[in-house]
N, CA, C and O atoms as a GROMACS GRO file, in nm:
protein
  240
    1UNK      N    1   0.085  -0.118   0.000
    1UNK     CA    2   0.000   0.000   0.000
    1UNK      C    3   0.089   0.125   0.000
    1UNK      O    4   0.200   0.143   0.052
    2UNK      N    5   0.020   0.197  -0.064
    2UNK     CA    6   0.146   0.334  -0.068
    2UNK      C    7   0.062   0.463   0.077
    2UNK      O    8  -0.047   0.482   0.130
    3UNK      N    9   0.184   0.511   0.080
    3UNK     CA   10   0.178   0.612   0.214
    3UNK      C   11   0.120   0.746   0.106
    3UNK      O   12   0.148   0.775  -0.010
    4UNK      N   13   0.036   0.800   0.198
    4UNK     CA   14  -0.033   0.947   0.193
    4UNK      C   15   0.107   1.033   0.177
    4UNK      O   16   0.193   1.008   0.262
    5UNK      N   17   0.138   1.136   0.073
    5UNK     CA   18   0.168   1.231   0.041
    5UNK      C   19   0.134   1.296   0.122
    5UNK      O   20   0.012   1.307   0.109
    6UNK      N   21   0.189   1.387   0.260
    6UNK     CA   22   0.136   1.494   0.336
    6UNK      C   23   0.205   1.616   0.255
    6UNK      O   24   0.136   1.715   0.234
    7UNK      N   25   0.293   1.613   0.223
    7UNK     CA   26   0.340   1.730   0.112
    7UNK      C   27   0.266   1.786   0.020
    7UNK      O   28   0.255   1.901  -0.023
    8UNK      N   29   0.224   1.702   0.000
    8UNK     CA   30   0.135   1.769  -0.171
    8UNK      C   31   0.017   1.787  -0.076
    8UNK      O   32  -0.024   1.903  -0.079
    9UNK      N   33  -0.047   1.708   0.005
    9UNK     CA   34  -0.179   1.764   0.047
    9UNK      C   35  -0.175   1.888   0.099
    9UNK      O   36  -0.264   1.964   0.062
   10UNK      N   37  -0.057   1.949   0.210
   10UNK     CA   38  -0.032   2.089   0.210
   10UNK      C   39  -0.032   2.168   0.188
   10UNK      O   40  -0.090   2.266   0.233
   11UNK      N   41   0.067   2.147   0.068
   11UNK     CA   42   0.070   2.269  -0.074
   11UNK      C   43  -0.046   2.315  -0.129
   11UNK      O   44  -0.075   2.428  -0.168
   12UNK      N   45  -0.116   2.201  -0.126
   12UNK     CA   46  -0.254   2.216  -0.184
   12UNK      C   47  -0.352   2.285  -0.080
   12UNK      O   48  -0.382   2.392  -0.133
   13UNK      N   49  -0.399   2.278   0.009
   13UNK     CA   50  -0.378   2.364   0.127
   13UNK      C   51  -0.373   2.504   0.156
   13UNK      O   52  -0.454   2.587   0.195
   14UNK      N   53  -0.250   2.503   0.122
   14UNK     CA   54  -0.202   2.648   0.117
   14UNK      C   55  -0.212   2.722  -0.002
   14UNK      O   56  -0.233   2.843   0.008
   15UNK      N   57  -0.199   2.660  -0.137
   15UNK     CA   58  -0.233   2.697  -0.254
   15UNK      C   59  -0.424   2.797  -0.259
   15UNK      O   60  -0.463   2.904  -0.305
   16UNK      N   61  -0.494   2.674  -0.177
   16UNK     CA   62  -0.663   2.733  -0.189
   16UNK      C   63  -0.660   2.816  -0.087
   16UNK      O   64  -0.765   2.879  -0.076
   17UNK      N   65  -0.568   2.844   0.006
   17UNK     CA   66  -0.603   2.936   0.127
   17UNK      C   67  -0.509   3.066   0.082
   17UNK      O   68  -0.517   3.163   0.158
   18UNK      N   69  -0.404   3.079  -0.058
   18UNK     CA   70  -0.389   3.199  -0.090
   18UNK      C   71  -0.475   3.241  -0.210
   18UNK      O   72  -0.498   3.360  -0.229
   19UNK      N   73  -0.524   3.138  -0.296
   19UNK     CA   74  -0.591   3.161  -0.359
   19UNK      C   75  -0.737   3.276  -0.324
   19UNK      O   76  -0.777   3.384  -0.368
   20UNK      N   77  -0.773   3.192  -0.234
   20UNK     CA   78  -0.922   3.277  -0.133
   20UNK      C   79  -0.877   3.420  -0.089
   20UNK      O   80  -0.945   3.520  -0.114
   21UNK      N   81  -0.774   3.421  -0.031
   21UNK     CA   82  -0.696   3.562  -0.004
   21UNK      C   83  -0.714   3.610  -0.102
   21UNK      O   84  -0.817   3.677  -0.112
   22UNK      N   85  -0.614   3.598  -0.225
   22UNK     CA   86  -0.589   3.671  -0.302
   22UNK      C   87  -0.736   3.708  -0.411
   22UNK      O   88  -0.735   3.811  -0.479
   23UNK      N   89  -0.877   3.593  -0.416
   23UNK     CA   90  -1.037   3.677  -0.455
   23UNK      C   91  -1.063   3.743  -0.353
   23UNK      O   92  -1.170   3.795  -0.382
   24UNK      N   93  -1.031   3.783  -0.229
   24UNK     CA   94  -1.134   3.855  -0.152
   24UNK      C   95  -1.032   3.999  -0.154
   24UNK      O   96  -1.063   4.108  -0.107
   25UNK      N   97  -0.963   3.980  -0.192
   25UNK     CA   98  -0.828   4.136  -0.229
   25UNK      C   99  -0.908   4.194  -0.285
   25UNK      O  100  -0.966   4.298  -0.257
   26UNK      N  101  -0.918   4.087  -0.420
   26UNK     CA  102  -0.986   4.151  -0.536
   26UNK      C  103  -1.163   4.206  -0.522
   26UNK      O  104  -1.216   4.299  -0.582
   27UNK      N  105  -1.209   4.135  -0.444
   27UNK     CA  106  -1.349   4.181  -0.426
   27UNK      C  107  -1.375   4.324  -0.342
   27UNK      O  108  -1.471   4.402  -0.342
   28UNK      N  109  -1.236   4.325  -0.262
   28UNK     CA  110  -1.246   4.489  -0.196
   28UNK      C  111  -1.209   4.581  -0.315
   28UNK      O  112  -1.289   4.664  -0.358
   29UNK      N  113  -1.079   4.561  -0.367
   29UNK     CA  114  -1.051   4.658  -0.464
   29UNK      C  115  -1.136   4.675  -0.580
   29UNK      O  116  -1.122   4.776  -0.649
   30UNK      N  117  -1.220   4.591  -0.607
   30UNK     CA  118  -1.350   4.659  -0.724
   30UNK      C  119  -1.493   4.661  -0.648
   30UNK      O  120  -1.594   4.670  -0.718
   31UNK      N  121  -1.504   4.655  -0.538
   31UNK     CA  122  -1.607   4.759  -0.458
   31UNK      C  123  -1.612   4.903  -0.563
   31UNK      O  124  -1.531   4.958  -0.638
   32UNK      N  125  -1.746   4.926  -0.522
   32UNK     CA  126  -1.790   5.107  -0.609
   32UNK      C  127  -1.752   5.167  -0.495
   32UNK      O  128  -1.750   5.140  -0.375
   33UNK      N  129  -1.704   5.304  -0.603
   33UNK     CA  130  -1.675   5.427  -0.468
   33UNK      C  131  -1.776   5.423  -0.346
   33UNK      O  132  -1.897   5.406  -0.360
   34UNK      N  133  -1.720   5.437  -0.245
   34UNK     CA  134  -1.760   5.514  -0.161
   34UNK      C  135  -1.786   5.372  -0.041
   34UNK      O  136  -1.816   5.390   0.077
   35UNK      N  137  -1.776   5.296  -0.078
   35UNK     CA  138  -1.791   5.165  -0.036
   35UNK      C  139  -1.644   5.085  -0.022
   35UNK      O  140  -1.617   4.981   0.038
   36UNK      N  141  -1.562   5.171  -0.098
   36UNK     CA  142  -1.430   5.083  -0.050
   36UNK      C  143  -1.368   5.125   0.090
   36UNK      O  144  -1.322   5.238   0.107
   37UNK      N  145  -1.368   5.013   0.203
   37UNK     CA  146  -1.352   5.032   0.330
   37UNK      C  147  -1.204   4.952   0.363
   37UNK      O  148  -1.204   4.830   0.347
   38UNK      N  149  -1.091   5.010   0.404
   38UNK     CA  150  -0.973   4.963   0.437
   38UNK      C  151  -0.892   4.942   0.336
   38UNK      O  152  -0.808   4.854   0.352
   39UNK      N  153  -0.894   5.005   0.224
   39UNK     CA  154  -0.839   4.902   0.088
   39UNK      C  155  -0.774   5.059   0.088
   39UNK      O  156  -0.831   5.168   0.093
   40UNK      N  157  -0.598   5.017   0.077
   40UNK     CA  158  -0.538   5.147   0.076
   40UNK      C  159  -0.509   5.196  -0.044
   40UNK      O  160  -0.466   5.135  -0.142
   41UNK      N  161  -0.541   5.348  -0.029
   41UNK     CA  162  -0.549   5.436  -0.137
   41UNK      C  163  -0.676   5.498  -0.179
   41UNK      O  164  -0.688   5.583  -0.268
   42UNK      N  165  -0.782   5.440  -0.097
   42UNK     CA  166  -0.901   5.498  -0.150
   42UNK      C  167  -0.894   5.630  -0.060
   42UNK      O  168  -0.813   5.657   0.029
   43UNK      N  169  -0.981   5.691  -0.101
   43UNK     CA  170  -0.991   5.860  -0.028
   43UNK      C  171  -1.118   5.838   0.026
   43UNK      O  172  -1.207   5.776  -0.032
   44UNK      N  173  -1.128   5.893   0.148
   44UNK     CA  174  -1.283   5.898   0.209
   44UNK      C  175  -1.380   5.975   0.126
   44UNK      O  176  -1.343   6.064   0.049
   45UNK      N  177  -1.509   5.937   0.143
   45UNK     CA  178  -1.654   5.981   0.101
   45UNK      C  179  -1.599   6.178   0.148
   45UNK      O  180  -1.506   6.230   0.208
   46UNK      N  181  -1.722   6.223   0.078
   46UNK     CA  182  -1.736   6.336   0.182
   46UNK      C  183  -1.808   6.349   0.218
   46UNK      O  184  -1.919   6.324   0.173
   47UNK      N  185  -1.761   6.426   0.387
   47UNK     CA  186  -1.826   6.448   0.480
   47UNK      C  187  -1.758   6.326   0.580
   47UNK      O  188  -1.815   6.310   0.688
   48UNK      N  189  -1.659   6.254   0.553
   48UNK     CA  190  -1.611   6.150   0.614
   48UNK      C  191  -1.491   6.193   0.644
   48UNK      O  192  -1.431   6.272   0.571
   49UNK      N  193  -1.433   6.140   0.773
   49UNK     CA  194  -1.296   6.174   0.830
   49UNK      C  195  -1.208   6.082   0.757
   49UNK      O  196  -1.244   5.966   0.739
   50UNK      N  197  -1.086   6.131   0.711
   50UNK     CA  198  -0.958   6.074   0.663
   50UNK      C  199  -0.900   5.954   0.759
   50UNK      O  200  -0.868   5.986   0.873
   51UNK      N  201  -0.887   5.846   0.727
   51UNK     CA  202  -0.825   5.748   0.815
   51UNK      C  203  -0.716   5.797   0.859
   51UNK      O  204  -0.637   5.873   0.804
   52UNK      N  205  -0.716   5.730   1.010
   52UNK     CA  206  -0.594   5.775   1.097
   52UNK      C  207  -0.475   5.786   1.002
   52UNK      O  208  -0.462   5.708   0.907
   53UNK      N  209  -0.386   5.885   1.027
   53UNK     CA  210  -0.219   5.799   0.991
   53UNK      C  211  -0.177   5.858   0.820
   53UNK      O  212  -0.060   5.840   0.785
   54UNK      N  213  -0.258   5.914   0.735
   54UNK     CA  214  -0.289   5.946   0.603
   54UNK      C  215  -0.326   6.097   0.596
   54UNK      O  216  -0.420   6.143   0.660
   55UNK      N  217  -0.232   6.182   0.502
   55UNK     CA  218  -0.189   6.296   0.518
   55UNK      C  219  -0.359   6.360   0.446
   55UNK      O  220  -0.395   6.290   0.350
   56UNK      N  221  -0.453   6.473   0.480
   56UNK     CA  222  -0.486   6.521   0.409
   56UNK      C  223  -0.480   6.567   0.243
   56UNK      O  224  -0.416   6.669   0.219
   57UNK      N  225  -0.534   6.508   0.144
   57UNK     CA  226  -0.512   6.549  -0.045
   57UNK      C  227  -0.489   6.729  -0.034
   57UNK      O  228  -0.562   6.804   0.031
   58UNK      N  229  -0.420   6.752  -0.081
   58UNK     CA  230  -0.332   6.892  -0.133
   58UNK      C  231  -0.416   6.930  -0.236
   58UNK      O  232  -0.479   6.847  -0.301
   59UNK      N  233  -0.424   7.099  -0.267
   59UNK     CA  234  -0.451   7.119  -0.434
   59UNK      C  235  -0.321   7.157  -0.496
   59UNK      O  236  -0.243   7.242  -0.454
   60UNK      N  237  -0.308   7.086  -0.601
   60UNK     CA  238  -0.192   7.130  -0.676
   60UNK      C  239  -0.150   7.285  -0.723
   60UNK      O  240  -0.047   7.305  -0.787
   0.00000   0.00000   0.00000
């Protein structure tokens, strides 16, 4: 009888658990304005406070 591969079952494993990471990235970053929450680089709504830590937008 042959022995279970725990290696490959791992990989595999870890393969679907970055995979899932890496669709739910994607499901924040194409959120519609105003709805993207934590995903850096978006700018707050207005009338909404600027996340901690993130310099006020300048006018050129």
């Amino acid at each position: 009888m042959a022995t279970p591969n725990y290696s490959y079952e791992k990989r595999q494993r870890e393969l679907a658990k970055k995979r899932k990471t890496e669709e739910k990235r994607q499901r924040k970053v194409n959120k519609p304005d105003g709805e993207a929450e934590g995903v850096e680089g978006a700018e707050p709504a207005e009338g909404e406070a600027p996340v901690e830590g993130t310099a006020p937008p300048t006018a050129a």
